[in-house]
C-alpha positions in Angstrom: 81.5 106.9 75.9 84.2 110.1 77.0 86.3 107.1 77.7 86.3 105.7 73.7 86.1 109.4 72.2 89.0 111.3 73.8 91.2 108.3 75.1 92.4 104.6 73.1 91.7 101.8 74.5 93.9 99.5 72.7 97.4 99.5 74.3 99.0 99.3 70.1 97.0 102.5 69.2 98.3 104.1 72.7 101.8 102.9 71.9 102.0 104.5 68.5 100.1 107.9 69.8 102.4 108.1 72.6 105.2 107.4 70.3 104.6 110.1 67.7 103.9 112.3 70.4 107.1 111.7 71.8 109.2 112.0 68.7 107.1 115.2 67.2 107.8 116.6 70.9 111.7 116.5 70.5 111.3 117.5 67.2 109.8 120.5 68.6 111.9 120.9 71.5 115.1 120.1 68.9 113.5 123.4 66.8 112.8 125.6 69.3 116.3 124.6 71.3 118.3 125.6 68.1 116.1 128.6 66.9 116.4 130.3 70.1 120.3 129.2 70.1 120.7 131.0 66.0 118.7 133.8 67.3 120.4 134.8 70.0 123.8 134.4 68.1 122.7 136.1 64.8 121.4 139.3 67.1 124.0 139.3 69.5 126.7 139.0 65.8 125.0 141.5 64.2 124.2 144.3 67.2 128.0 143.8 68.2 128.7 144.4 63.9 126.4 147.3 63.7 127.9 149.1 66.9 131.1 148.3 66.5 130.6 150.2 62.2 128.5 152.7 63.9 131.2 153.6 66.2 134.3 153.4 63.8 131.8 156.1 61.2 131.1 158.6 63.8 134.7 158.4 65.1 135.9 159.2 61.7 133.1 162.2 61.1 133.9 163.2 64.8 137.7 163.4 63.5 136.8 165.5 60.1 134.5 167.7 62.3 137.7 168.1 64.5 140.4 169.2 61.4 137.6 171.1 60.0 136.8 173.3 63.1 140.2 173.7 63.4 141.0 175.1 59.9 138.0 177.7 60.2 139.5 178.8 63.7 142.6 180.0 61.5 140.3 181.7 59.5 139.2 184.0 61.8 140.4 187.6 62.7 142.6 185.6 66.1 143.9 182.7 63.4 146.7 183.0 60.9 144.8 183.5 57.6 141.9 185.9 59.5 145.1 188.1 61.2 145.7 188.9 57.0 142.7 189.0 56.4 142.2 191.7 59.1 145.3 193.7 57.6 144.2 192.9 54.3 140.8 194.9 54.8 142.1 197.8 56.8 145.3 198.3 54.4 144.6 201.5 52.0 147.5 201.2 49.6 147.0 198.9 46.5 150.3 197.2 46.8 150.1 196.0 50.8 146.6 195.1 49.4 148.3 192.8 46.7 151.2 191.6 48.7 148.6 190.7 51.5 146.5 188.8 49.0 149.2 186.7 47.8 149.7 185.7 51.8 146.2 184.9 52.4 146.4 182.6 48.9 149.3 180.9 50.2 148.3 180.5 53.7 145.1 178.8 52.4 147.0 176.8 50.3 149.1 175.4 52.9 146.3 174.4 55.1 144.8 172.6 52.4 148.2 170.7 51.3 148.9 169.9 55.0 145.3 168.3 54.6 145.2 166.0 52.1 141.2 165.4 52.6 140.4 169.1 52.9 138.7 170.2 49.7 137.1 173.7 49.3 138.5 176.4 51.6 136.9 179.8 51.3 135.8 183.4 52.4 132.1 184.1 51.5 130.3 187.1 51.5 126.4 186.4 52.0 125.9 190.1 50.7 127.2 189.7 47.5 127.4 185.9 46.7 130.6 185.6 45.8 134.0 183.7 47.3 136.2 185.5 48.6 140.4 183.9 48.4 139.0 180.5 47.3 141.2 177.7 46.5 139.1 176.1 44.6 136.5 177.8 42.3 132.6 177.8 43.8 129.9 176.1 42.3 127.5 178.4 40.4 124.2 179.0 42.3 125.5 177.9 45.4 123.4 180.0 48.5 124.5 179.5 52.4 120.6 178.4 53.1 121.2 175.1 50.8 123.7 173.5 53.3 122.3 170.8 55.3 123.1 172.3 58.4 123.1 169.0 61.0 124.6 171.0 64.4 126.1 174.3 66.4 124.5 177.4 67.4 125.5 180.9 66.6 128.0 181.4 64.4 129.0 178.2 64.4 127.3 175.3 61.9 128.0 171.7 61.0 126.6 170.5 57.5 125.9 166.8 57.0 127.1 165.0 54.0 126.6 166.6 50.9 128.0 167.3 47.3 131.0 169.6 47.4 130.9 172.9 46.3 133.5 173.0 44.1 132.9 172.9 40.4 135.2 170.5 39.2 134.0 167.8 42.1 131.6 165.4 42.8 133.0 164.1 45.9 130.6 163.9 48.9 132.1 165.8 51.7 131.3 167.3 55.1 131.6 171.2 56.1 131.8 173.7 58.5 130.8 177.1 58.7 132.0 180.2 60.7 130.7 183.2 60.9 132.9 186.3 61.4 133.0 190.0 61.9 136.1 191.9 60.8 136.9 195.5 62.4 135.5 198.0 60.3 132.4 195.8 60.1 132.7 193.6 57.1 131.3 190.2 57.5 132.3 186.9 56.2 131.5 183.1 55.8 134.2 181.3 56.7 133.5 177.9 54.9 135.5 175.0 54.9 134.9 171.3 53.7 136.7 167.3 53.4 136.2 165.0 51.5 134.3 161.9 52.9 134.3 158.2 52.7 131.0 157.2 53.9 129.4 155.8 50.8 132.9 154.3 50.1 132.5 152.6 53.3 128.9 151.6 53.2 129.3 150.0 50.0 132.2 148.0 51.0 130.3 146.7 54.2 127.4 145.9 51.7 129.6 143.6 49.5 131.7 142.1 51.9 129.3 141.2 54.8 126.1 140.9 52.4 124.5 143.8 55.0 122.9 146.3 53.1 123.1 149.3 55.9 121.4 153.0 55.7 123.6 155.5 57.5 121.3 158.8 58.4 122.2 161.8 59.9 119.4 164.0 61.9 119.7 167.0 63.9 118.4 167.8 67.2 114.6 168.3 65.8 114.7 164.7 64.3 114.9 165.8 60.5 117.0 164.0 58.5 119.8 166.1 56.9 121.6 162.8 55.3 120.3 159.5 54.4 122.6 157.0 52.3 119.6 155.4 51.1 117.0 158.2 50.5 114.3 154.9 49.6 114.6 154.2 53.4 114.2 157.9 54.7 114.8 160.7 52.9 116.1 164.0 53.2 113.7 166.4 55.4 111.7 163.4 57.1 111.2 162.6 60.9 112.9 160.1 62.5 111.8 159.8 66.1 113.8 157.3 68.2 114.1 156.4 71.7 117.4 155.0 73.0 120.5 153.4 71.7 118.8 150.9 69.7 115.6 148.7 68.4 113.1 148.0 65.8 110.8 150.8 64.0 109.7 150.6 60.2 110.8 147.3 59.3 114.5 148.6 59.9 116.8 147.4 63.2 118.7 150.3 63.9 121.5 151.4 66.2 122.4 155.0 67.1 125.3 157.0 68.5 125.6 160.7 69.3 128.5 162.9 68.1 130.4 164.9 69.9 129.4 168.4 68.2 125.3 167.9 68.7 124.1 165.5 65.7 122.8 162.0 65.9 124.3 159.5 63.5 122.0 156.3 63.1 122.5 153.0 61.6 119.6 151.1 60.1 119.3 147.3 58.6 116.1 145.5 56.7 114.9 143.3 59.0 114.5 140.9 56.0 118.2 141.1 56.0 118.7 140.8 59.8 116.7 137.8 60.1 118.8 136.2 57.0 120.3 133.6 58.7 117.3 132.7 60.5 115.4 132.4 57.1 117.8 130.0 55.8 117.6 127.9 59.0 114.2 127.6 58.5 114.5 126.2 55.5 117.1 123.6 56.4 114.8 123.0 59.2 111.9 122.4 57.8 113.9 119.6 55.4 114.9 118.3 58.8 111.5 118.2 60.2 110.6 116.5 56.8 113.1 113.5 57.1 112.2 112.9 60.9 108.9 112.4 60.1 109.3 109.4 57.4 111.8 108.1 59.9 109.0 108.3 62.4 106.5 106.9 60.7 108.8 104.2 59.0 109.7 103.7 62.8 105.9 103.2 64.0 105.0 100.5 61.0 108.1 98.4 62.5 107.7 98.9 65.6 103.3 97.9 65.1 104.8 94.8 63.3 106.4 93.8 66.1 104.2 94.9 68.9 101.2 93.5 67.0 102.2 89.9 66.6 102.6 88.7 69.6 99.8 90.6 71.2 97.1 89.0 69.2 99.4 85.5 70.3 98.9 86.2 74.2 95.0 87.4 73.4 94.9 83.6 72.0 96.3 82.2 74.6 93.9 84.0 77.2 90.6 82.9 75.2 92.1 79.3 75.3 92.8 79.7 79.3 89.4 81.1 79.5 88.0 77.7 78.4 89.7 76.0 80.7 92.4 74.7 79.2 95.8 74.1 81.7 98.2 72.9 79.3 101.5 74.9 79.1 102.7 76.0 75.3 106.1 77.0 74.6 106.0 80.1 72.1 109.3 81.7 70.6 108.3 85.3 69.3 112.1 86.6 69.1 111.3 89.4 71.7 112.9 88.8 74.8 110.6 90.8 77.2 107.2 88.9 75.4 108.9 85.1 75.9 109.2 86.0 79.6 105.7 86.7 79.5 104.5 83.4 78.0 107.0 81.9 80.1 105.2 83.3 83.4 102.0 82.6 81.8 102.6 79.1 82.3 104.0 79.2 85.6 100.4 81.0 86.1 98.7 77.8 85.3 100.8 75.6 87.0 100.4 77.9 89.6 96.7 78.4 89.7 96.5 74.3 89.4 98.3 74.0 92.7 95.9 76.5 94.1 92.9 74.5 92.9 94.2 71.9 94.9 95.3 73.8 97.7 91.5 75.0 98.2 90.2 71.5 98.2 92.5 70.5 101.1 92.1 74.1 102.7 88.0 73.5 102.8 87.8 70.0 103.7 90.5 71.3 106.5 88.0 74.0 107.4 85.6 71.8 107.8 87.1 69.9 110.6 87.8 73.2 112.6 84.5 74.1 112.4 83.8 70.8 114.2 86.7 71.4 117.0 85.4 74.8 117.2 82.0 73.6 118.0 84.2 71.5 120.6 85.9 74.5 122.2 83.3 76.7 122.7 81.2 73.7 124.7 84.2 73.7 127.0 84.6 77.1 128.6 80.5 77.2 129.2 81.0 73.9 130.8 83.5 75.4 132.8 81.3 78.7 133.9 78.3 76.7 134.7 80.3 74.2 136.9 82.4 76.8 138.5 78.7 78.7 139.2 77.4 75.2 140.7 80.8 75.4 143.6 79.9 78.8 144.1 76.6 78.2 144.7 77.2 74.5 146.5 79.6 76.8 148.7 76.5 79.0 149.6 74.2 76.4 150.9 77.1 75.3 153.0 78.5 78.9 153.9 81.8 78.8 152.9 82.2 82.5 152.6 85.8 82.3 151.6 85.1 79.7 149.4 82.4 81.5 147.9 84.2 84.9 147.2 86.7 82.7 146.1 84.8 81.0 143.1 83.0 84.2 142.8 86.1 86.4 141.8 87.3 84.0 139.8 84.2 83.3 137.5 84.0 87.5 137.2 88.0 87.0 136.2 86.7 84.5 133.4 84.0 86.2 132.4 86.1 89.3 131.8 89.0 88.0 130.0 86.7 85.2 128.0 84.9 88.5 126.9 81.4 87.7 128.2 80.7 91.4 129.8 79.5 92.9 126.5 80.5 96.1 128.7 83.5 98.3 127.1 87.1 98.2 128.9 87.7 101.3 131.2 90.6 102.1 133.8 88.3 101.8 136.0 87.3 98.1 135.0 90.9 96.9 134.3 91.9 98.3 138.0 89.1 96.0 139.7 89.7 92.8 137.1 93.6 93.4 138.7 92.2 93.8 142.0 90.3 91.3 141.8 93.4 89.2 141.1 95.7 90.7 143.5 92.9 89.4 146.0 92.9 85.9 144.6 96.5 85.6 144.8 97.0 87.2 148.3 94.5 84.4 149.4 97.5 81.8 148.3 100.7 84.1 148.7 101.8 86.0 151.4 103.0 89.2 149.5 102.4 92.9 150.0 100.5 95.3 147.5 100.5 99.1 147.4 98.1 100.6 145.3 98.5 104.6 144.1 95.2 105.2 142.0 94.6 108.7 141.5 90.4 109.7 141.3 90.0 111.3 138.2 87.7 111.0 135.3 89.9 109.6 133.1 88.6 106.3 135.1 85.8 106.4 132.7 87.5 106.7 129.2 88.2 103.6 127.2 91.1 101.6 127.6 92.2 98.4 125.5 90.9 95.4 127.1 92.6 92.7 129.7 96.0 94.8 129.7 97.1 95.0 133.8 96.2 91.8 134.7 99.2 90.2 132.8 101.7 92.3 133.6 100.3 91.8 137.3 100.5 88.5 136.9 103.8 88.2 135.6 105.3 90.1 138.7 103.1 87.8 140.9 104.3 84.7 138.9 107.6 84.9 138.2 109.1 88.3 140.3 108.0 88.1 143.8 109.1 85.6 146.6 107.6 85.2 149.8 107.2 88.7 151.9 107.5 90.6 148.3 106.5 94.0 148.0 104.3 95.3 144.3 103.8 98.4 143.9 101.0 99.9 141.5 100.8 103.4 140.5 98.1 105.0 137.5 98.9 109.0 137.6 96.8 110.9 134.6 98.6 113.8 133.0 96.5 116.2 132.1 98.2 118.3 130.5 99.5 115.8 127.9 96.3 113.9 128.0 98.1 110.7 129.1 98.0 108.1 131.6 101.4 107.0 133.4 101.2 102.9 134.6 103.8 102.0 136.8 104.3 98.2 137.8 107.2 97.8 140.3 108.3 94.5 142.2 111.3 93.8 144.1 111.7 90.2 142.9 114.1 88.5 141.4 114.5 90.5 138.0 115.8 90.2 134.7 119.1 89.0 133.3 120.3 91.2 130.7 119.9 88.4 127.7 115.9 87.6 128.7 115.1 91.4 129.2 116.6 91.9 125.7 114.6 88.8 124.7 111.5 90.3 126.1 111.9 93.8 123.8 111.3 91.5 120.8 108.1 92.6 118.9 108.4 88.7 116.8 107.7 85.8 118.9 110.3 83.3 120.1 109.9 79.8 121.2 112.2 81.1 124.1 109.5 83.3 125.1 107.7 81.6 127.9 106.1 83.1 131.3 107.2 87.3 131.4 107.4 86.6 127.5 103.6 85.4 126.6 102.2 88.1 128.9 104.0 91.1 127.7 103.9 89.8 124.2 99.8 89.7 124.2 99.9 93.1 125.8 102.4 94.9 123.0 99.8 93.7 120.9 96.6 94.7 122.4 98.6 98.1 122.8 99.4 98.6 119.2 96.2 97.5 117.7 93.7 99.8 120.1 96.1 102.7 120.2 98.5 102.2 117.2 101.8 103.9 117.9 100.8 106.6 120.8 100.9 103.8 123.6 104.2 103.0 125.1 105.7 100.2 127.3 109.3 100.5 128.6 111.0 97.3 131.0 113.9 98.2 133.2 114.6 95.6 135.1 117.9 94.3 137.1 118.8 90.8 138.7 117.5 90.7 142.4 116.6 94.1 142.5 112.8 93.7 141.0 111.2 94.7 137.6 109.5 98.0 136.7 107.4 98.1 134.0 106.0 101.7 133.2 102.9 101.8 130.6 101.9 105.9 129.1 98.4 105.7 127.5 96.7 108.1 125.7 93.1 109.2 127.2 90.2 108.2 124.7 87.2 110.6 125.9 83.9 109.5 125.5 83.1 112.9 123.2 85.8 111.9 120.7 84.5 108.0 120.7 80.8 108.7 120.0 82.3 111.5 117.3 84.4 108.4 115.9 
């Protein structure tokens, strides 16, 4: 039920889920891809814009602060005009008084022609309100308290933008003030302003790049002295800001501190910052539009296609299911489906064959059930006569005799698998002793046995594993007078046992001992081959790949054959 709610079971309704999924992913990922991409490159365009105006403004106001502090510098008692001005106040005749006067005129004059910005150049005397040698006439009404002082300290103060003083103008400008002290105590304004070209040059950046920007100017307290948009912040507000630049009021902004003590700050809508991206929205979402009637156009033809000759093969299947073998030939113009009908009726030739195949294959199994029967009556024959000798041998005590068939029905009985006993070391060393005796009763060979007591003796071990190798150095290694040489060493450190097998027969030719290493059989492989062969098995099917059997051997020097066998304990097989 979990199955049919959350999942489809029908492959067409999978292919056209996975399919829109698939193409409304890359949609997505097409979206997000190029979003990020117009993000990144509209803020990085217009930080690099607003710092690069930001710094060309405050370079120019840094500039008119510069001329302007250096005009009022000649306007006090140690400048030019001030050094008059000084005379001009101590002199006590009315003529050096008027010659004097006409000095200071001119001297101001010439500063302001050298100038061509400076405006309004004047002495003012807070007591009285009045301008002193003024080249321009002073607004009426004009007080020192309405400047918008944005810097300095002391004597010295820098005014923001404002309207100029002068009554014939209208021109924004920016001032300086001074200050001064004269020697018989007289003291003086020293007020100086230029004209400047920041709304000029805020409205040309409007118009040209379509960025509507606020310049503000705020002192150290955070007031705004200046705002070129006074709907964005105006005059006498806070603006608090942390850093060079980022995002506060709906305004992306970017600040820069001048050189005299004021903070100049350039703002932007983020309506207008995010323009671009609002316009690639739009296209986007057309986009997004069009991909999806292509889509779904896309998933009607490919169901058309898809659907056809599925419900052809479903036919075909409920036909098969009947029972019907006949082959059809079906041409659905899809290259991958025609391969399918094509192995579909290999299939049923194929599962034809097998129906025959099963018919011979169980009246074949029949008959080897029979000459099983047949086998399995021949080795009990074979025990019970072999017990008959041995007995036979008894009456007539024929003790050599007797061990003789006795050994050898405890050899059969071993390797035919009658001892329902499990294989230890221990019972693989007596079957080989056992034998070793058998054999030394009909060859005249020497055996040295090196058995180590240990209890190892007792842990499993695959079955019917030393006799072979034994028997293959009996067999087809020794002569006459030959020397084997058994050794079983335990390791207990690694937990392994270390088989060695050495004769001092004939050994191996370099082609059979490479013939021998084959894990495949070979029709080649006769004598050593059959042993060792059964014994790599038996190896790898009790112990997998932690049992080891090397061969060295070399031609009438002898064989060694050198066996490493994990220890089974008896804990670890009762666990298993």
């Amino acid at each position: 039920m979990l199955r049919s709610r959350f999942m489809f079971s029908s492959l067409r309704k999978r292919i056209m889920v996975f399919l829109t999924v698939g193409l409304v992913g890359c949609a997505v990922l097409m979206a997000s891809v190029s979003y990020n991409a117009i993000y990144t490159m509209q803020r990085d365009k217009i930080k690099t814009s607003m710092a690069f105006d930001l710094h060309q403004q405050t370079s120019k106001v840094n500039q008119m602060y510069s001329s302007l502090l250096q005009v009022s510098q000649q306007m006090t008692p140690e400048g030019t005009v001030g050094n008059l001005m000084e005379t001009y106040i101590s002199a006590t005749d009315i003529y050096s008084q008027r010659l004097l006067s006409r000095d200071i005129s001119y001297n101001i004059g010439l500063i302001t022609f050298s100038n061509p910005a400076m405006e309004l150049v004047m002495y003012y005397n807070p007591a009285t309100g009045n301008a002193s040698y003024s080249n321009l006439p002073l607004r009426s009404g004009f007080t020192r308290q309405s400047l918008p002082d944005v810097a300095g300290m002391g004597e010295l103060k820098y005014q923001s933008p404002h309207k100029s003083l002068c009554r014939f103008s209208d021109d924004q400008v920016v001032s300086v003030t001074r200050e001064i002290r004269f020697s018989d105590g007289t003291q003086l304004v020293v007020y100086v302003e230029a004209k400047s070209d920041l709304i000029t040059d805020m409205n040309s950046l409007a118009e040209s790049l379509n960025i509507p920007y606020t310049l503000v100017f705020t002192d150290s307290k955070d007031a705004v002295t200046y705002s070129s948009n006074s709907t964005a912040y105006a005059v006498g507000q806070r603006l608090r800001l942390s850093g060079q630049s980022g995002m506060t009021d709906g305004y992306v902004w970017n600040r820069m501190k001048g050189e005299y003590g004021y903070d100049i700050t350039l703002l932007l809508p983020v309506s207008s910052y995010n323009h671009e991206l609002y316009t690639w929205k739009n296209h986007m979402y057309w986009i997004l539009a069009v991909a999806l009637l292509m889509m779904f156009m896309l998933t009607l033809l490919l169901r058309r296609l898809i659907n056809r000759p599925f419900l052809m093969i479903e036919k075909e299947m409920r036909t098969f299911g009947k029972g019907y073998m006949g082959t059809s030939r079906y041409h659905t113009g899809i290259d991958e489906f025609d391969r399918i009908f094509d192995q579909f009726n290999v299939m049923k030739r194929q599962i034809q064959q097998l129906i025959l195949d099963v018919e011979q294959k169980e009246k074949r199994r029949h008959q080897l059930e029979i000459e099983k029967l047949a086998y399995q009556i021949n080795p009990h024959f074979l025990m019970n006569t072999l017990n008959s000798v041995r007995w036979l041998a008894v009456m007539h005590k024929q003790a050599e005799i007797e061990k003789f068939v006795s050994s050898l029905i405890f050899l059969l009985s071993y390797n035919l698998g009658k001892s329902e006993e499990r294989a230890t070391f221990r019972s693989e060393i007596d079957v080989m002793r056992t034998y070793l005796e058998l054999q030394q009763m009909r060859h005249d060979f020497e055996v040295k046995l090196a058995i180590a007591e240990g209890t190892y003796l007792d842990s499993s071990v695959a079955r019917f594993i030393l006799q072979p190798i034994v028997e293959n150095a009996v067999c087809h290694g020794l002569d006459d007078n030959g020397k084997l040489e058994i050794s079983i060493v335990p390791d207990e450190t690694a937990q392994m046992v270390r088989i060695v097998i050495r004769d001092d027969g004939k050994g191996l030719s370099r082609e059979t001992l490479a013939l021998l290493q084959r894990d495949t059989p070979d029709q080649q492989q006769t004598g050593w081959g059959i042993g060792l062969r059964y014994v790599r098995s038996m190896l790898e099917s009790f112990y997998g790949y932690k049992a080891r059997m090397g061969i060295e051997s070399t031609p009438n020097q002898g064989t060694t054959v050198t066996l490493e066998l994990p220890v089974l304990h008896p804990r670890k097989e009762s666990a298993s």
